[in-house]
ChimeraX commands (.cxc) that place a marker at each C-alpha (Angstrom):
marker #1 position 0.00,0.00,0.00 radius 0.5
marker #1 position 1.73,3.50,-0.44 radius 0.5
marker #1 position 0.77,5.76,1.46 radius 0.5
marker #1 position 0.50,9.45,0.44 radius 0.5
marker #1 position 2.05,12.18,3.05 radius 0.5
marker #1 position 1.37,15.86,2.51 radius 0.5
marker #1 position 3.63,18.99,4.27 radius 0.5
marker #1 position 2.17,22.13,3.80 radius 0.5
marker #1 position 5.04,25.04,4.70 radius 0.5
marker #1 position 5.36,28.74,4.27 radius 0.5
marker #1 position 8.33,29.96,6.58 radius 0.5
marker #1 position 9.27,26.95,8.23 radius 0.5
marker #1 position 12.64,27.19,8.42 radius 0.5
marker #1 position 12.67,26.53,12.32 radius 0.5
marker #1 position 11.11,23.07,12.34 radius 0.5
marker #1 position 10.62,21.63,8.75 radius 0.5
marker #1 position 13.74,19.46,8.95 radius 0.5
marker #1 position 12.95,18.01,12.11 radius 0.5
marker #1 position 9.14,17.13,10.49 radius 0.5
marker #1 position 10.74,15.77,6.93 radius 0.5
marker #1 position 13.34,13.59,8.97 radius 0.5
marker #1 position 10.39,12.70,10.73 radius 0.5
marker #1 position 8.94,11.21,7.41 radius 0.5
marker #1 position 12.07,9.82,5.91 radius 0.5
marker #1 position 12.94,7.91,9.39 radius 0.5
marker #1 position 9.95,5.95,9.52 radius 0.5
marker #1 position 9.91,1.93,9.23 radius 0.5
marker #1 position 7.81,2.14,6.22 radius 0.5
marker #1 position 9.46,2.09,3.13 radius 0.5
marker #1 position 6.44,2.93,0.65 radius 0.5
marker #1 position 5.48,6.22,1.12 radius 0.5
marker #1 position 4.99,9.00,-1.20 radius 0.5
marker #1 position 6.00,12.48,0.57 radius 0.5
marker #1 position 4.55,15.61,-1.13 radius 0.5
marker #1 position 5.81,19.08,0.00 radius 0.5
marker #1 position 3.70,21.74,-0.98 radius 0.5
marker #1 position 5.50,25.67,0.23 radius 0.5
marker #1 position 3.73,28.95,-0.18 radius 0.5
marker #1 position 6.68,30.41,-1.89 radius 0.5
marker #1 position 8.57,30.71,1.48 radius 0.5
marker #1 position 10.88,34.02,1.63 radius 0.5
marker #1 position 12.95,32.33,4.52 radius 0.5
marker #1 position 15.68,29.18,4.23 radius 0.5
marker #1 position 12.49,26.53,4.50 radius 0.5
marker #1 position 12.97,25.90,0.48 radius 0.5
marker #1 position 17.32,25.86,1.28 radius 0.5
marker #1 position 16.97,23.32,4.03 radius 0.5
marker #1 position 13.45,21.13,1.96 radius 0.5
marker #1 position 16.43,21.35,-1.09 radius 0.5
marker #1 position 19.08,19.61,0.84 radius 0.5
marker #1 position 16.66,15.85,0.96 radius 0.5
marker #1 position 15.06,16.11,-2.94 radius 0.5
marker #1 position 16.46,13.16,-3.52 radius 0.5
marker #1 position 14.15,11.64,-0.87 radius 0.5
marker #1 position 11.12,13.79,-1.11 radius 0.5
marker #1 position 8.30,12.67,-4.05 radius 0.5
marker #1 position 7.17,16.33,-5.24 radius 0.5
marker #1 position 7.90,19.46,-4.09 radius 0.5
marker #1 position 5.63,22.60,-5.29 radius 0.5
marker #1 position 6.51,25.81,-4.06 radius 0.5
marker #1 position 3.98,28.77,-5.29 radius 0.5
marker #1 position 1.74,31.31,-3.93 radius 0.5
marker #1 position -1.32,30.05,-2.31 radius 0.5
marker #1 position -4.66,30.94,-0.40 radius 0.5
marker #1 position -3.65,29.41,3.02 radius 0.5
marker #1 position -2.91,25.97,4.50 radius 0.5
marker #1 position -5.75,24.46,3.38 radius 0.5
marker #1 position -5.57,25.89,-0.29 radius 0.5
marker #1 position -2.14,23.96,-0.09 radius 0.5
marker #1 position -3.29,20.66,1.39 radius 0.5
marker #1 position -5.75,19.98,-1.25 radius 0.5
marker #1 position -2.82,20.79,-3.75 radius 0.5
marker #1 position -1.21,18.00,-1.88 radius 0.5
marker #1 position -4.28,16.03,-1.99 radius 0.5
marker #1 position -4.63,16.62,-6.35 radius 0.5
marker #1 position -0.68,15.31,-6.62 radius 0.5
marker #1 position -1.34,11.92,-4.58 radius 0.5
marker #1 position -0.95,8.67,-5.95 radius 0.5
marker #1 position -1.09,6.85,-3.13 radius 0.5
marker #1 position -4.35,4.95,-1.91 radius 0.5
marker #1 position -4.32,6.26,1.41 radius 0.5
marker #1 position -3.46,10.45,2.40 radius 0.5
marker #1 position -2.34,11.45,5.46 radius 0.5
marker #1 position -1.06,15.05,6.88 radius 0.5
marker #1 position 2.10,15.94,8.71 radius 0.5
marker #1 position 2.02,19.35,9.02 radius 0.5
marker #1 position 5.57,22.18,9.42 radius 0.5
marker #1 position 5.88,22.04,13.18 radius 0.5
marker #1 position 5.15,18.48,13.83 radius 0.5
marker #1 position 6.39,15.17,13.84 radius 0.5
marker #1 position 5.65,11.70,14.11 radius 0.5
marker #1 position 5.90,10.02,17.85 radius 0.5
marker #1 position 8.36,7.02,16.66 radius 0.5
marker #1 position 9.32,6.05,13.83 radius 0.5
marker #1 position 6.94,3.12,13.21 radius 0.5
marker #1 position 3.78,5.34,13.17 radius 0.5
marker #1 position 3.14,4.71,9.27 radius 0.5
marker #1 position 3.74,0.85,9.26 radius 0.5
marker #1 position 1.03,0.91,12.23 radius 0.5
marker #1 position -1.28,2.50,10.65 radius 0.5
marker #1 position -1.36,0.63,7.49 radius 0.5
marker #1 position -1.70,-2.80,9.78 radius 0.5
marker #1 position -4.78,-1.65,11.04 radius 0.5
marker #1 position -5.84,-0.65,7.38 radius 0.5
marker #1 position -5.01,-4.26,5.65 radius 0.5
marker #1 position -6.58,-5.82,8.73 radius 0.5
marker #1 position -9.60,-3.73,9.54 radius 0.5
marker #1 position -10.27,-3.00,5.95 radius 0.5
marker #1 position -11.75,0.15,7.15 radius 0.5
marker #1 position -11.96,3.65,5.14 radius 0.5
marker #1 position -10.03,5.79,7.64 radius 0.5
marker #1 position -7.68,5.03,10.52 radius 0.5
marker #1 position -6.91,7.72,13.70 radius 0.5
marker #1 position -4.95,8.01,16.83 radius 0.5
marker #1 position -3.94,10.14,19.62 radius 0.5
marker #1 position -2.12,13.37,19.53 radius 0.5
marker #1 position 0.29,14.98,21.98 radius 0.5
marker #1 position 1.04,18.98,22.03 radius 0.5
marker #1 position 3.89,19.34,23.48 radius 0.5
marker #1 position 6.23,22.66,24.10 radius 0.5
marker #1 position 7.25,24.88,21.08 radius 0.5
marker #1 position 10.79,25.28,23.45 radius 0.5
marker #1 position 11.41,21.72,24.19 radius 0.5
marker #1 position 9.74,19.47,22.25 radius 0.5
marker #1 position 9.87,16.17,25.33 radius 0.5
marker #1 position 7.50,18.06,27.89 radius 0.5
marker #1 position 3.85,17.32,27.07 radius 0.5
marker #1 position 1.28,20.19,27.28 radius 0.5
marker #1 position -2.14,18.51,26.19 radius 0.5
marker #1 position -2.61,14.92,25.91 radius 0.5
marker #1 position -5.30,14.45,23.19 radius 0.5
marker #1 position -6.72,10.49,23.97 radius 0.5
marker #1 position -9.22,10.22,21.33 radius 0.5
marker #1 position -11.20,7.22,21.78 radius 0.5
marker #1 position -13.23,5.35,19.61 radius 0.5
marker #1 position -15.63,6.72,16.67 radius 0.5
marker #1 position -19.51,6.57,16.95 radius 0.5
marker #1 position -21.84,9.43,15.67 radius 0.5
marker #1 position -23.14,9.74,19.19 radius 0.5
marker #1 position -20.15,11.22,20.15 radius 0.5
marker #1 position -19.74,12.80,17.00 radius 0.5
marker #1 position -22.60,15.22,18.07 radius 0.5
marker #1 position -21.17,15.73,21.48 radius 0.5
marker #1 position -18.06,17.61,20.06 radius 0.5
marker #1 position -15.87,14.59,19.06 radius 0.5
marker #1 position -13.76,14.75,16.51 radius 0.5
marker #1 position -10.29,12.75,16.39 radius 0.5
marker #1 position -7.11,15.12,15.65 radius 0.5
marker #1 position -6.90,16.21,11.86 radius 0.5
marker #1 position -2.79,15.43,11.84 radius 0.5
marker #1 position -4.07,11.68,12.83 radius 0.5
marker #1 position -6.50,10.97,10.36 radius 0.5
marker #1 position -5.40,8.74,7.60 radius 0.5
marker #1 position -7.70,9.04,4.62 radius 0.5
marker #1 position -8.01,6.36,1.93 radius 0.5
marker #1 position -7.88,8.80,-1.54 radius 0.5
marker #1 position -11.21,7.47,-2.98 radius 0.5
marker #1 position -12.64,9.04,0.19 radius 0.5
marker #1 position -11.89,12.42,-1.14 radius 0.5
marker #1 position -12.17,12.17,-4.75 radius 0.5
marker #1 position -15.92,10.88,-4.00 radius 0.5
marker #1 position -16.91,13.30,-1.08 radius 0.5
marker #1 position -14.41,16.30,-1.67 radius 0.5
marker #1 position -11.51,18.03,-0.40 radius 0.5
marker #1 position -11.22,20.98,2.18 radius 0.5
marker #1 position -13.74,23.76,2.06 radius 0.5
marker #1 position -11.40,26.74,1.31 radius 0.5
marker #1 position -14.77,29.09,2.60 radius 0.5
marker #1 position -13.45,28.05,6.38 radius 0.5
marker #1 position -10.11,29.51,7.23 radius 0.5
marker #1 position -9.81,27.93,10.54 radius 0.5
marker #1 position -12.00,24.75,10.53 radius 0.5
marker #1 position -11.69,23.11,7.24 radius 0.5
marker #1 position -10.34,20.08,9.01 radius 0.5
marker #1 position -13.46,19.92,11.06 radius 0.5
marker #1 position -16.28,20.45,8.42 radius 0.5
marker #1 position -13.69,17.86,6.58 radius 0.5
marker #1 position -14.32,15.28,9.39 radius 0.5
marker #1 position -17.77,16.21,10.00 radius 0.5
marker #1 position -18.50,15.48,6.38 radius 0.5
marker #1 position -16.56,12.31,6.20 radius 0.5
marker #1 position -17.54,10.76,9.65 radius 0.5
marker #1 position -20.85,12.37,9.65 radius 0.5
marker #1 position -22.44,13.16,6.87 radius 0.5
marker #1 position -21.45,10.37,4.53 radius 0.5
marker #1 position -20.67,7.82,7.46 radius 0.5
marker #1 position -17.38,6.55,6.36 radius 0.5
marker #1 position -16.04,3.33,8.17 radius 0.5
marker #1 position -13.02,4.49,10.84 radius 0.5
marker #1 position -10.49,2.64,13.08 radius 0.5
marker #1 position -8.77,3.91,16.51 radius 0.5
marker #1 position -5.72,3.12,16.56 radius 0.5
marker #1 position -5.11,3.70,20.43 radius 0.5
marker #1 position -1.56,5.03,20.18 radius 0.5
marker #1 position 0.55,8.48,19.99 radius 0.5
marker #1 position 0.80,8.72,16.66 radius 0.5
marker #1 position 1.93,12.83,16.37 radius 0.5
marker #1 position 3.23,15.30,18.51 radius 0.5
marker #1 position 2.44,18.94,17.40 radius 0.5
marker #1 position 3.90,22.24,18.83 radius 0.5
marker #1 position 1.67,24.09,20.36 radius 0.5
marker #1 position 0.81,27.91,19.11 radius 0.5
marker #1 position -1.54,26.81,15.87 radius 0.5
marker #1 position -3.48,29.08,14.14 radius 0.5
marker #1 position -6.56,28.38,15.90 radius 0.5
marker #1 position -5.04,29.40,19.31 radius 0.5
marker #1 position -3.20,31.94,18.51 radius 0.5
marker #1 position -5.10,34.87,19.68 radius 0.5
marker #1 position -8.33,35.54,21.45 radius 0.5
marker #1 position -9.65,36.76,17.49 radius 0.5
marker #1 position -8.46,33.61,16.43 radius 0.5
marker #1 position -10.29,31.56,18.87 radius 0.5
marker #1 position -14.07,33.58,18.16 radius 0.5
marker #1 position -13.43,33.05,14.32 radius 0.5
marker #1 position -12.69,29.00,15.15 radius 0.5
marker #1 position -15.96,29.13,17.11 radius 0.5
marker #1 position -17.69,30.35,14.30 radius 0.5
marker #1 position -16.51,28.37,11.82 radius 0.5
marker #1 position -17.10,25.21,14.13 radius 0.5
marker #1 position -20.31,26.32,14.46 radius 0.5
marker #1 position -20.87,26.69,10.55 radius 0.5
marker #1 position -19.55,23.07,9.87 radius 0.5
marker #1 position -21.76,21.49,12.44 radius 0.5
marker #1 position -25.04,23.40,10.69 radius 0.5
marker #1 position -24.04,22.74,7.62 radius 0.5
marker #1 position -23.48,18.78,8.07 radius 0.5
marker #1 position -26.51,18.58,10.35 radius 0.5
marker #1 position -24.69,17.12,12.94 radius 0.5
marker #1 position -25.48,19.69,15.82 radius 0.5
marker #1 position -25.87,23.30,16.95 radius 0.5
marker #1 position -24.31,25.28,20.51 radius 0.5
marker #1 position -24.98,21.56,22.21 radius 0.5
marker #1 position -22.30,20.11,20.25 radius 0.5
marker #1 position -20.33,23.24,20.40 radius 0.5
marker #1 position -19.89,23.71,24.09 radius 0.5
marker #1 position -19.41,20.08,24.16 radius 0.5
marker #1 position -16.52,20.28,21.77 radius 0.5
marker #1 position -14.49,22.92,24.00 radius 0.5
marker #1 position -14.88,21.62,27.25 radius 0.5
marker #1 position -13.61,17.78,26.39 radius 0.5
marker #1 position -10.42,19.83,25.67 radius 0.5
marker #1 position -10.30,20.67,29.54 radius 0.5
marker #1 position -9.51,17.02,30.45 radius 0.5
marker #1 position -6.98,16.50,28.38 radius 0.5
marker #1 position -4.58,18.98,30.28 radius 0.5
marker #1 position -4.52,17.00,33.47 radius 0.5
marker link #1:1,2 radius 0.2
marker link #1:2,3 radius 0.2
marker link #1:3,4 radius 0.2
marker link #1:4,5 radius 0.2
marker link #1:5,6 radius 0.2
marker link #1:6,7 radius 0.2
marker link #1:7,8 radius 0.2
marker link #1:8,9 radius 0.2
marker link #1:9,10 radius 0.2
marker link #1:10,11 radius 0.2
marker link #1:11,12 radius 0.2
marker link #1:12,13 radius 0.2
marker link #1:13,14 radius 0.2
marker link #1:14,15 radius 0.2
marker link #1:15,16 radius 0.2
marker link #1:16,17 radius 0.2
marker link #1:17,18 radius 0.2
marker link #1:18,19 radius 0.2
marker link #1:19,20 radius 0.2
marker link #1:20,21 radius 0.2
marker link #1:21,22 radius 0.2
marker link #1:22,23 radius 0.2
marker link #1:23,24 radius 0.2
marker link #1:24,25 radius 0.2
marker link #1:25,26 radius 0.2
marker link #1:26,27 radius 0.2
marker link #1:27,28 radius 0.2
marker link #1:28,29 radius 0.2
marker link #1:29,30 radius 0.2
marker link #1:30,31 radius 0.2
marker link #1:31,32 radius 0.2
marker link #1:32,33 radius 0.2
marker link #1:33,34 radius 0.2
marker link #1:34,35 radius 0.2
marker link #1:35,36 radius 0.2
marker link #1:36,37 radius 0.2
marker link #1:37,38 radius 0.2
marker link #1:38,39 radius 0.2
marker link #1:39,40 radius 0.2
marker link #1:40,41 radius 0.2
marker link #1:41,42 radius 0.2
marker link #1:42,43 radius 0.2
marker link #1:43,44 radius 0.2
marker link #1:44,45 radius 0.2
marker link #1:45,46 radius 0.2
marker link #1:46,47 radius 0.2
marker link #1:47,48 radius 0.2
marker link #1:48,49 radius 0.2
marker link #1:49,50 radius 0.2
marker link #1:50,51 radius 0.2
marker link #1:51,52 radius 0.2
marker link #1:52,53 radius 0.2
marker link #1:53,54 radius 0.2
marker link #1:54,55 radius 0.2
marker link #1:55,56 radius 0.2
marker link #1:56,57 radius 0.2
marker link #1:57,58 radius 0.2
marker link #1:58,59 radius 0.2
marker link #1:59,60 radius 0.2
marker link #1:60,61 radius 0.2
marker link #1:61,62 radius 0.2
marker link #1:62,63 radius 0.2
marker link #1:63,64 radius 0.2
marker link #1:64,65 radius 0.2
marker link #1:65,66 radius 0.2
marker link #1:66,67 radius 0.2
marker link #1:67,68 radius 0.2
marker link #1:68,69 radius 0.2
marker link #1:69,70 radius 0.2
marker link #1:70,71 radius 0.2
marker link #1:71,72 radius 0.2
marker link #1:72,73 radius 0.2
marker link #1:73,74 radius 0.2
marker link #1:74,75 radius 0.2
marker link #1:75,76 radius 0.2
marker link #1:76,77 radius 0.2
marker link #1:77,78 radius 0.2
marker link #1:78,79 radius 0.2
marker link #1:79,80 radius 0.2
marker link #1:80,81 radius 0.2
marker link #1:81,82 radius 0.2
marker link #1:82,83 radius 0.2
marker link #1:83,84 radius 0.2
marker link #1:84,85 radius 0.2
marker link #1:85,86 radius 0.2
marker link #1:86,87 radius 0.2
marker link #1:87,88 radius 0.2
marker link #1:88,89 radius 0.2
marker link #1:89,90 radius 0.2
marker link #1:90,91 radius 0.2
marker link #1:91,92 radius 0.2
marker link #1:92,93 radius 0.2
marker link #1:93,94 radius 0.2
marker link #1:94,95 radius 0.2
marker link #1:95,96 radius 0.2
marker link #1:96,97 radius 0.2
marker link #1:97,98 radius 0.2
marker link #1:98,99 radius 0.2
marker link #1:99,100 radius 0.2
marker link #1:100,101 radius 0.2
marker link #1:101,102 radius 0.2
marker link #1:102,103 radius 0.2
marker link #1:103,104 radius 0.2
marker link #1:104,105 radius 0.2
marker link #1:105,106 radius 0.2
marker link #1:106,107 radius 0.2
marker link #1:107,108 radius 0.2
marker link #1:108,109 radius 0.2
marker link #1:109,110 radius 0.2
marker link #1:110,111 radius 0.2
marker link #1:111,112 radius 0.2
marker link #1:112,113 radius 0.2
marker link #1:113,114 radius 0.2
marker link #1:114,115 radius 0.2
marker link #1:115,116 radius 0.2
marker link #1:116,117 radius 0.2
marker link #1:117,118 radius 0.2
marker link #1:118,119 radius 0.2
marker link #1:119,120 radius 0.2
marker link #1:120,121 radius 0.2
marker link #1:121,122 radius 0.2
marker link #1:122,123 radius 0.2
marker link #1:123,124 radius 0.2
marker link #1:124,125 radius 0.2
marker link #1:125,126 radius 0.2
marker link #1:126,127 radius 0.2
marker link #1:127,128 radius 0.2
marker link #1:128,129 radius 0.2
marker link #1:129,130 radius 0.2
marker link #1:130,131 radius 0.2
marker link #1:131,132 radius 0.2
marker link #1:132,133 radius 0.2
marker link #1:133,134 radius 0.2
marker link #1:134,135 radius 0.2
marker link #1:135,136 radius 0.2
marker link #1:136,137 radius 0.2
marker link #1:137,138 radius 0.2
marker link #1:138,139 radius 0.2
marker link #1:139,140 radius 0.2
marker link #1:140,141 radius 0.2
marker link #1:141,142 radius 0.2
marker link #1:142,143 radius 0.2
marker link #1:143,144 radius 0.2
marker link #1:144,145 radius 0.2
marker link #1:145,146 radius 0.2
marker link #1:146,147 radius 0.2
marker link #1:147,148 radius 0.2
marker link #1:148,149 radius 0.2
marker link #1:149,150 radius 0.2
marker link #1:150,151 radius 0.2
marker link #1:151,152 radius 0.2
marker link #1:152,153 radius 0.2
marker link #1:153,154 radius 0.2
marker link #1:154,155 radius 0.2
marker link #1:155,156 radius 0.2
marker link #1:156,157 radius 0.2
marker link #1:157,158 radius 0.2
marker link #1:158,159 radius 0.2
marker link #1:159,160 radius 0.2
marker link #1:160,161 radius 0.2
marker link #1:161,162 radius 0.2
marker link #1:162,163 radius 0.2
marker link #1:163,164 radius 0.2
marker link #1:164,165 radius 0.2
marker link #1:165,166 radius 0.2
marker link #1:166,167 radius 0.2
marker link #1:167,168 radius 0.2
marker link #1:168,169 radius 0.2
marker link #1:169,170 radius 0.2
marker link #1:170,171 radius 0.2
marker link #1:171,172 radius 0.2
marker link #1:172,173 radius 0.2
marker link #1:173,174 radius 0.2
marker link #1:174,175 radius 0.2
marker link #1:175,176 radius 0.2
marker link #1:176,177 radius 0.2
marker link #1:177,178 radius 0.2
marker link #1:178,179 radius 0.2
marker link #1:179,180 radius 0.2
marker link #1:180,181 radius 0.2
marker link #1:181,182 radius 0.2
marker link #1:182,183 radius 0.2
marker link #1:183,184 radius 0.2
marker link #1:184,185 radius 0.2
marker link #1:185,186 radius 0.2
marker link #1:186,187 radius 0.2
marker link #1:187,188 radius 0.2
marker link #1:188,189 radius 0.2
marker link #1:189,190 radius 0.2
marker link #1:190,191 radius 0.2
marker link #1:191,192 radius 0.2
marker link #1:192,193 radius 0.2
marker link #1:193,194 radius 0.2
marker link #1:194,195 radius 0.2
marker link #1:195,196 radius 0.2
marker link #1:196,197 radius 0.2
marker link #1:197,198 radius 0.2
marker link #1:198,199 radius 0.2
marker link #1:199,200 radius 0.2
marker link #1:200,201 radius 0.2
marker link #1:201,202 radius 0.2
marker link #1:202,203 radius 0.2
marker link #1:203,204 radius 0.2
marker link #1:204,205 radius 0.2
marker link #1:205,206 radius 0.2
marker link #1:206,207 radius 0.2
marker link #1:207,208 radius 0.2
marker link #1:208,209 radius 0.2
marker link #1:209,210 radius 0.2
marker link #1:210,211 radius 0.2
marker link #1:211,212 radius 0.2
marker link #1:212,213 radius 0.2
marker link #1:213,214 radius 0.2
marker link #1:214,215 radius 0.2
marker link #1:215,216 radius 0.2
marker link #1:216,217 radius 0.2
marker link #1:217,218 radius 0.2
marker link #1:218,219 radius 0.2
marker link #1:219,220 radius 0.2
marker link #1:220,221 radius 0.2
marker link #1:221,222 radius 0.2
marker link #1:222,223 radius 0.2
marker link #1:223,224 radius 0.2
marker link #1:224,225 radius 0.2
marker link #1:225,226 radius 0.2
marker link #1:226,227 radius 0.2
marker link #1:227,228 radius 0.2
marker link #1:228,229 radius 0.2
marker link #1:229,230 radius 0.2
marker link #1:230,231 radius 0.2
marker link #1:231,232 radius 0.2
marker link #1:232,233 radius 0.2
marker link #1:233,234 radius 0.2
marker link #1:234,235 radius 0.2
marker link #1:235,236 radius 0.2
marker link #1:236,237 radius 0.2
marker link #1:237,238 radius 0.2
marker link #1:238,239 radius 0.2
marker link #1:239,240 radius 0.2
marker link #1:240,241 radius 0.2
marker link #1:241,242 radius 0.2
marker link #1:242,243 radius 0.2
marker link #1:243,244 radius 0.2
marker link #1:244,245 radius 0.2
marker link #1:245,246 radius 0.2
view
């Protein structure tokens, strides 16, 4: 099975070799890693130059955001499954891959997703927010579920029959993306009950208090517009985050 990996960078330069060796350290030998850069004005393209040899594509070009350069990644896949590692993270050993495509050969399932630690920007071994998911059911779904996005391995005939990111959200793409595949069109998924990423904290969604209101909005949005739930669903959503500080 090879397995399709998408970066998305603009200005990386701090942490996108850490997150590429990441990639090219993994057990795994048939994977397909796309790099897609926002025409980065820093050393990210220098440093993404110096492992070409090892990378599938590389695109660098203007774009309209992260998710504008995911589904680029997303067009340029081959491989039957797609799966997201974004700038600033990196995979929590380096068998995460060959796990996760066990538990798609065995479970024959559409999607497979795991748990997520955000650990510190500054030093990268203390753990901030441990993000247990749990297993799927729409039940939970509409009590503010949702398993992390850089978890969530995709087989590619999921999105070229139900769609890509919804470049109206600039925020919460990832969620109306789950929402519709989980949700909406009730796509088959597998926990795989292990720390599959660990993501530096200080995403875009958290980055200011702006940030946050416009996240609530979109997540709002999504929810409507996959008729999976309202304000209910919402509040739910941000206070299972509370638990998974302590």
């Amino acid at each position: 099975m090879l397995i399709s990996i998408i970066t998305a960078t603009y200005n990386s330069q701090k942490t996108i070799e850490h997150t590429i060796q990441s990639v090219l350290s993994q057990t795994y030998s048939n994977i397909e890693y796309i790099i897609i850069d926002g025409k980065s004005t820093d050393e990210t393209l220098d440093i993404i130059k110096k492992y070409e040899g090892e990378i599938s594509k590389v695109i660098s070009e203007p774009d309209r955001g992260i998710y504008d350069a995911l589904n680029k990644g997303i067009e340029q896949a081959t491989g039957g499954v797609v799966g997201f590692l974004h700038a600033d993270d990196f995979y929590a050993n380096n068998q995460v891959i060959e796990n996760i495509v066990k538990v798609f050969e065995t479970q024959k399932t559409d999607s497979v997703y795991g748990d997520l630690e955000y650990v510190s920007a500054s030093n990268t071994d203390k753990t901030i927010r441990n993000w247990q998911t749990g297993n799927f059911s729409l039940k939970e779904l509409k009590k503010g579920w949702m398993p992390p996005h850089p978890t969530f391995y995709v087989k590619t005939e999921v999105y070229k029959k139900y769609g890509n990111f919804n470049l109206d959200y600039k925020i919460a793409a990832d969620y109306d993306l789950v929402l519709r595949f989980l949700g909406k069109y009730k796509i088959s998924a597998t926990y795989l009950p292990q720390v599959l990423v660990k993501m530096r904290m200080g995403g875009a969604s958290n980055r200011s208090l702006a940030n946050i209101i416009q996240k609530s909005k979109e997540d709002y949005m999504a929810l409507k517009a996959n008729n999976i739930g309202g304000i209910g669903s919402l509040f739910l959503k941000n206070i299972r985050k509370l638990g998974q500080f302590f």
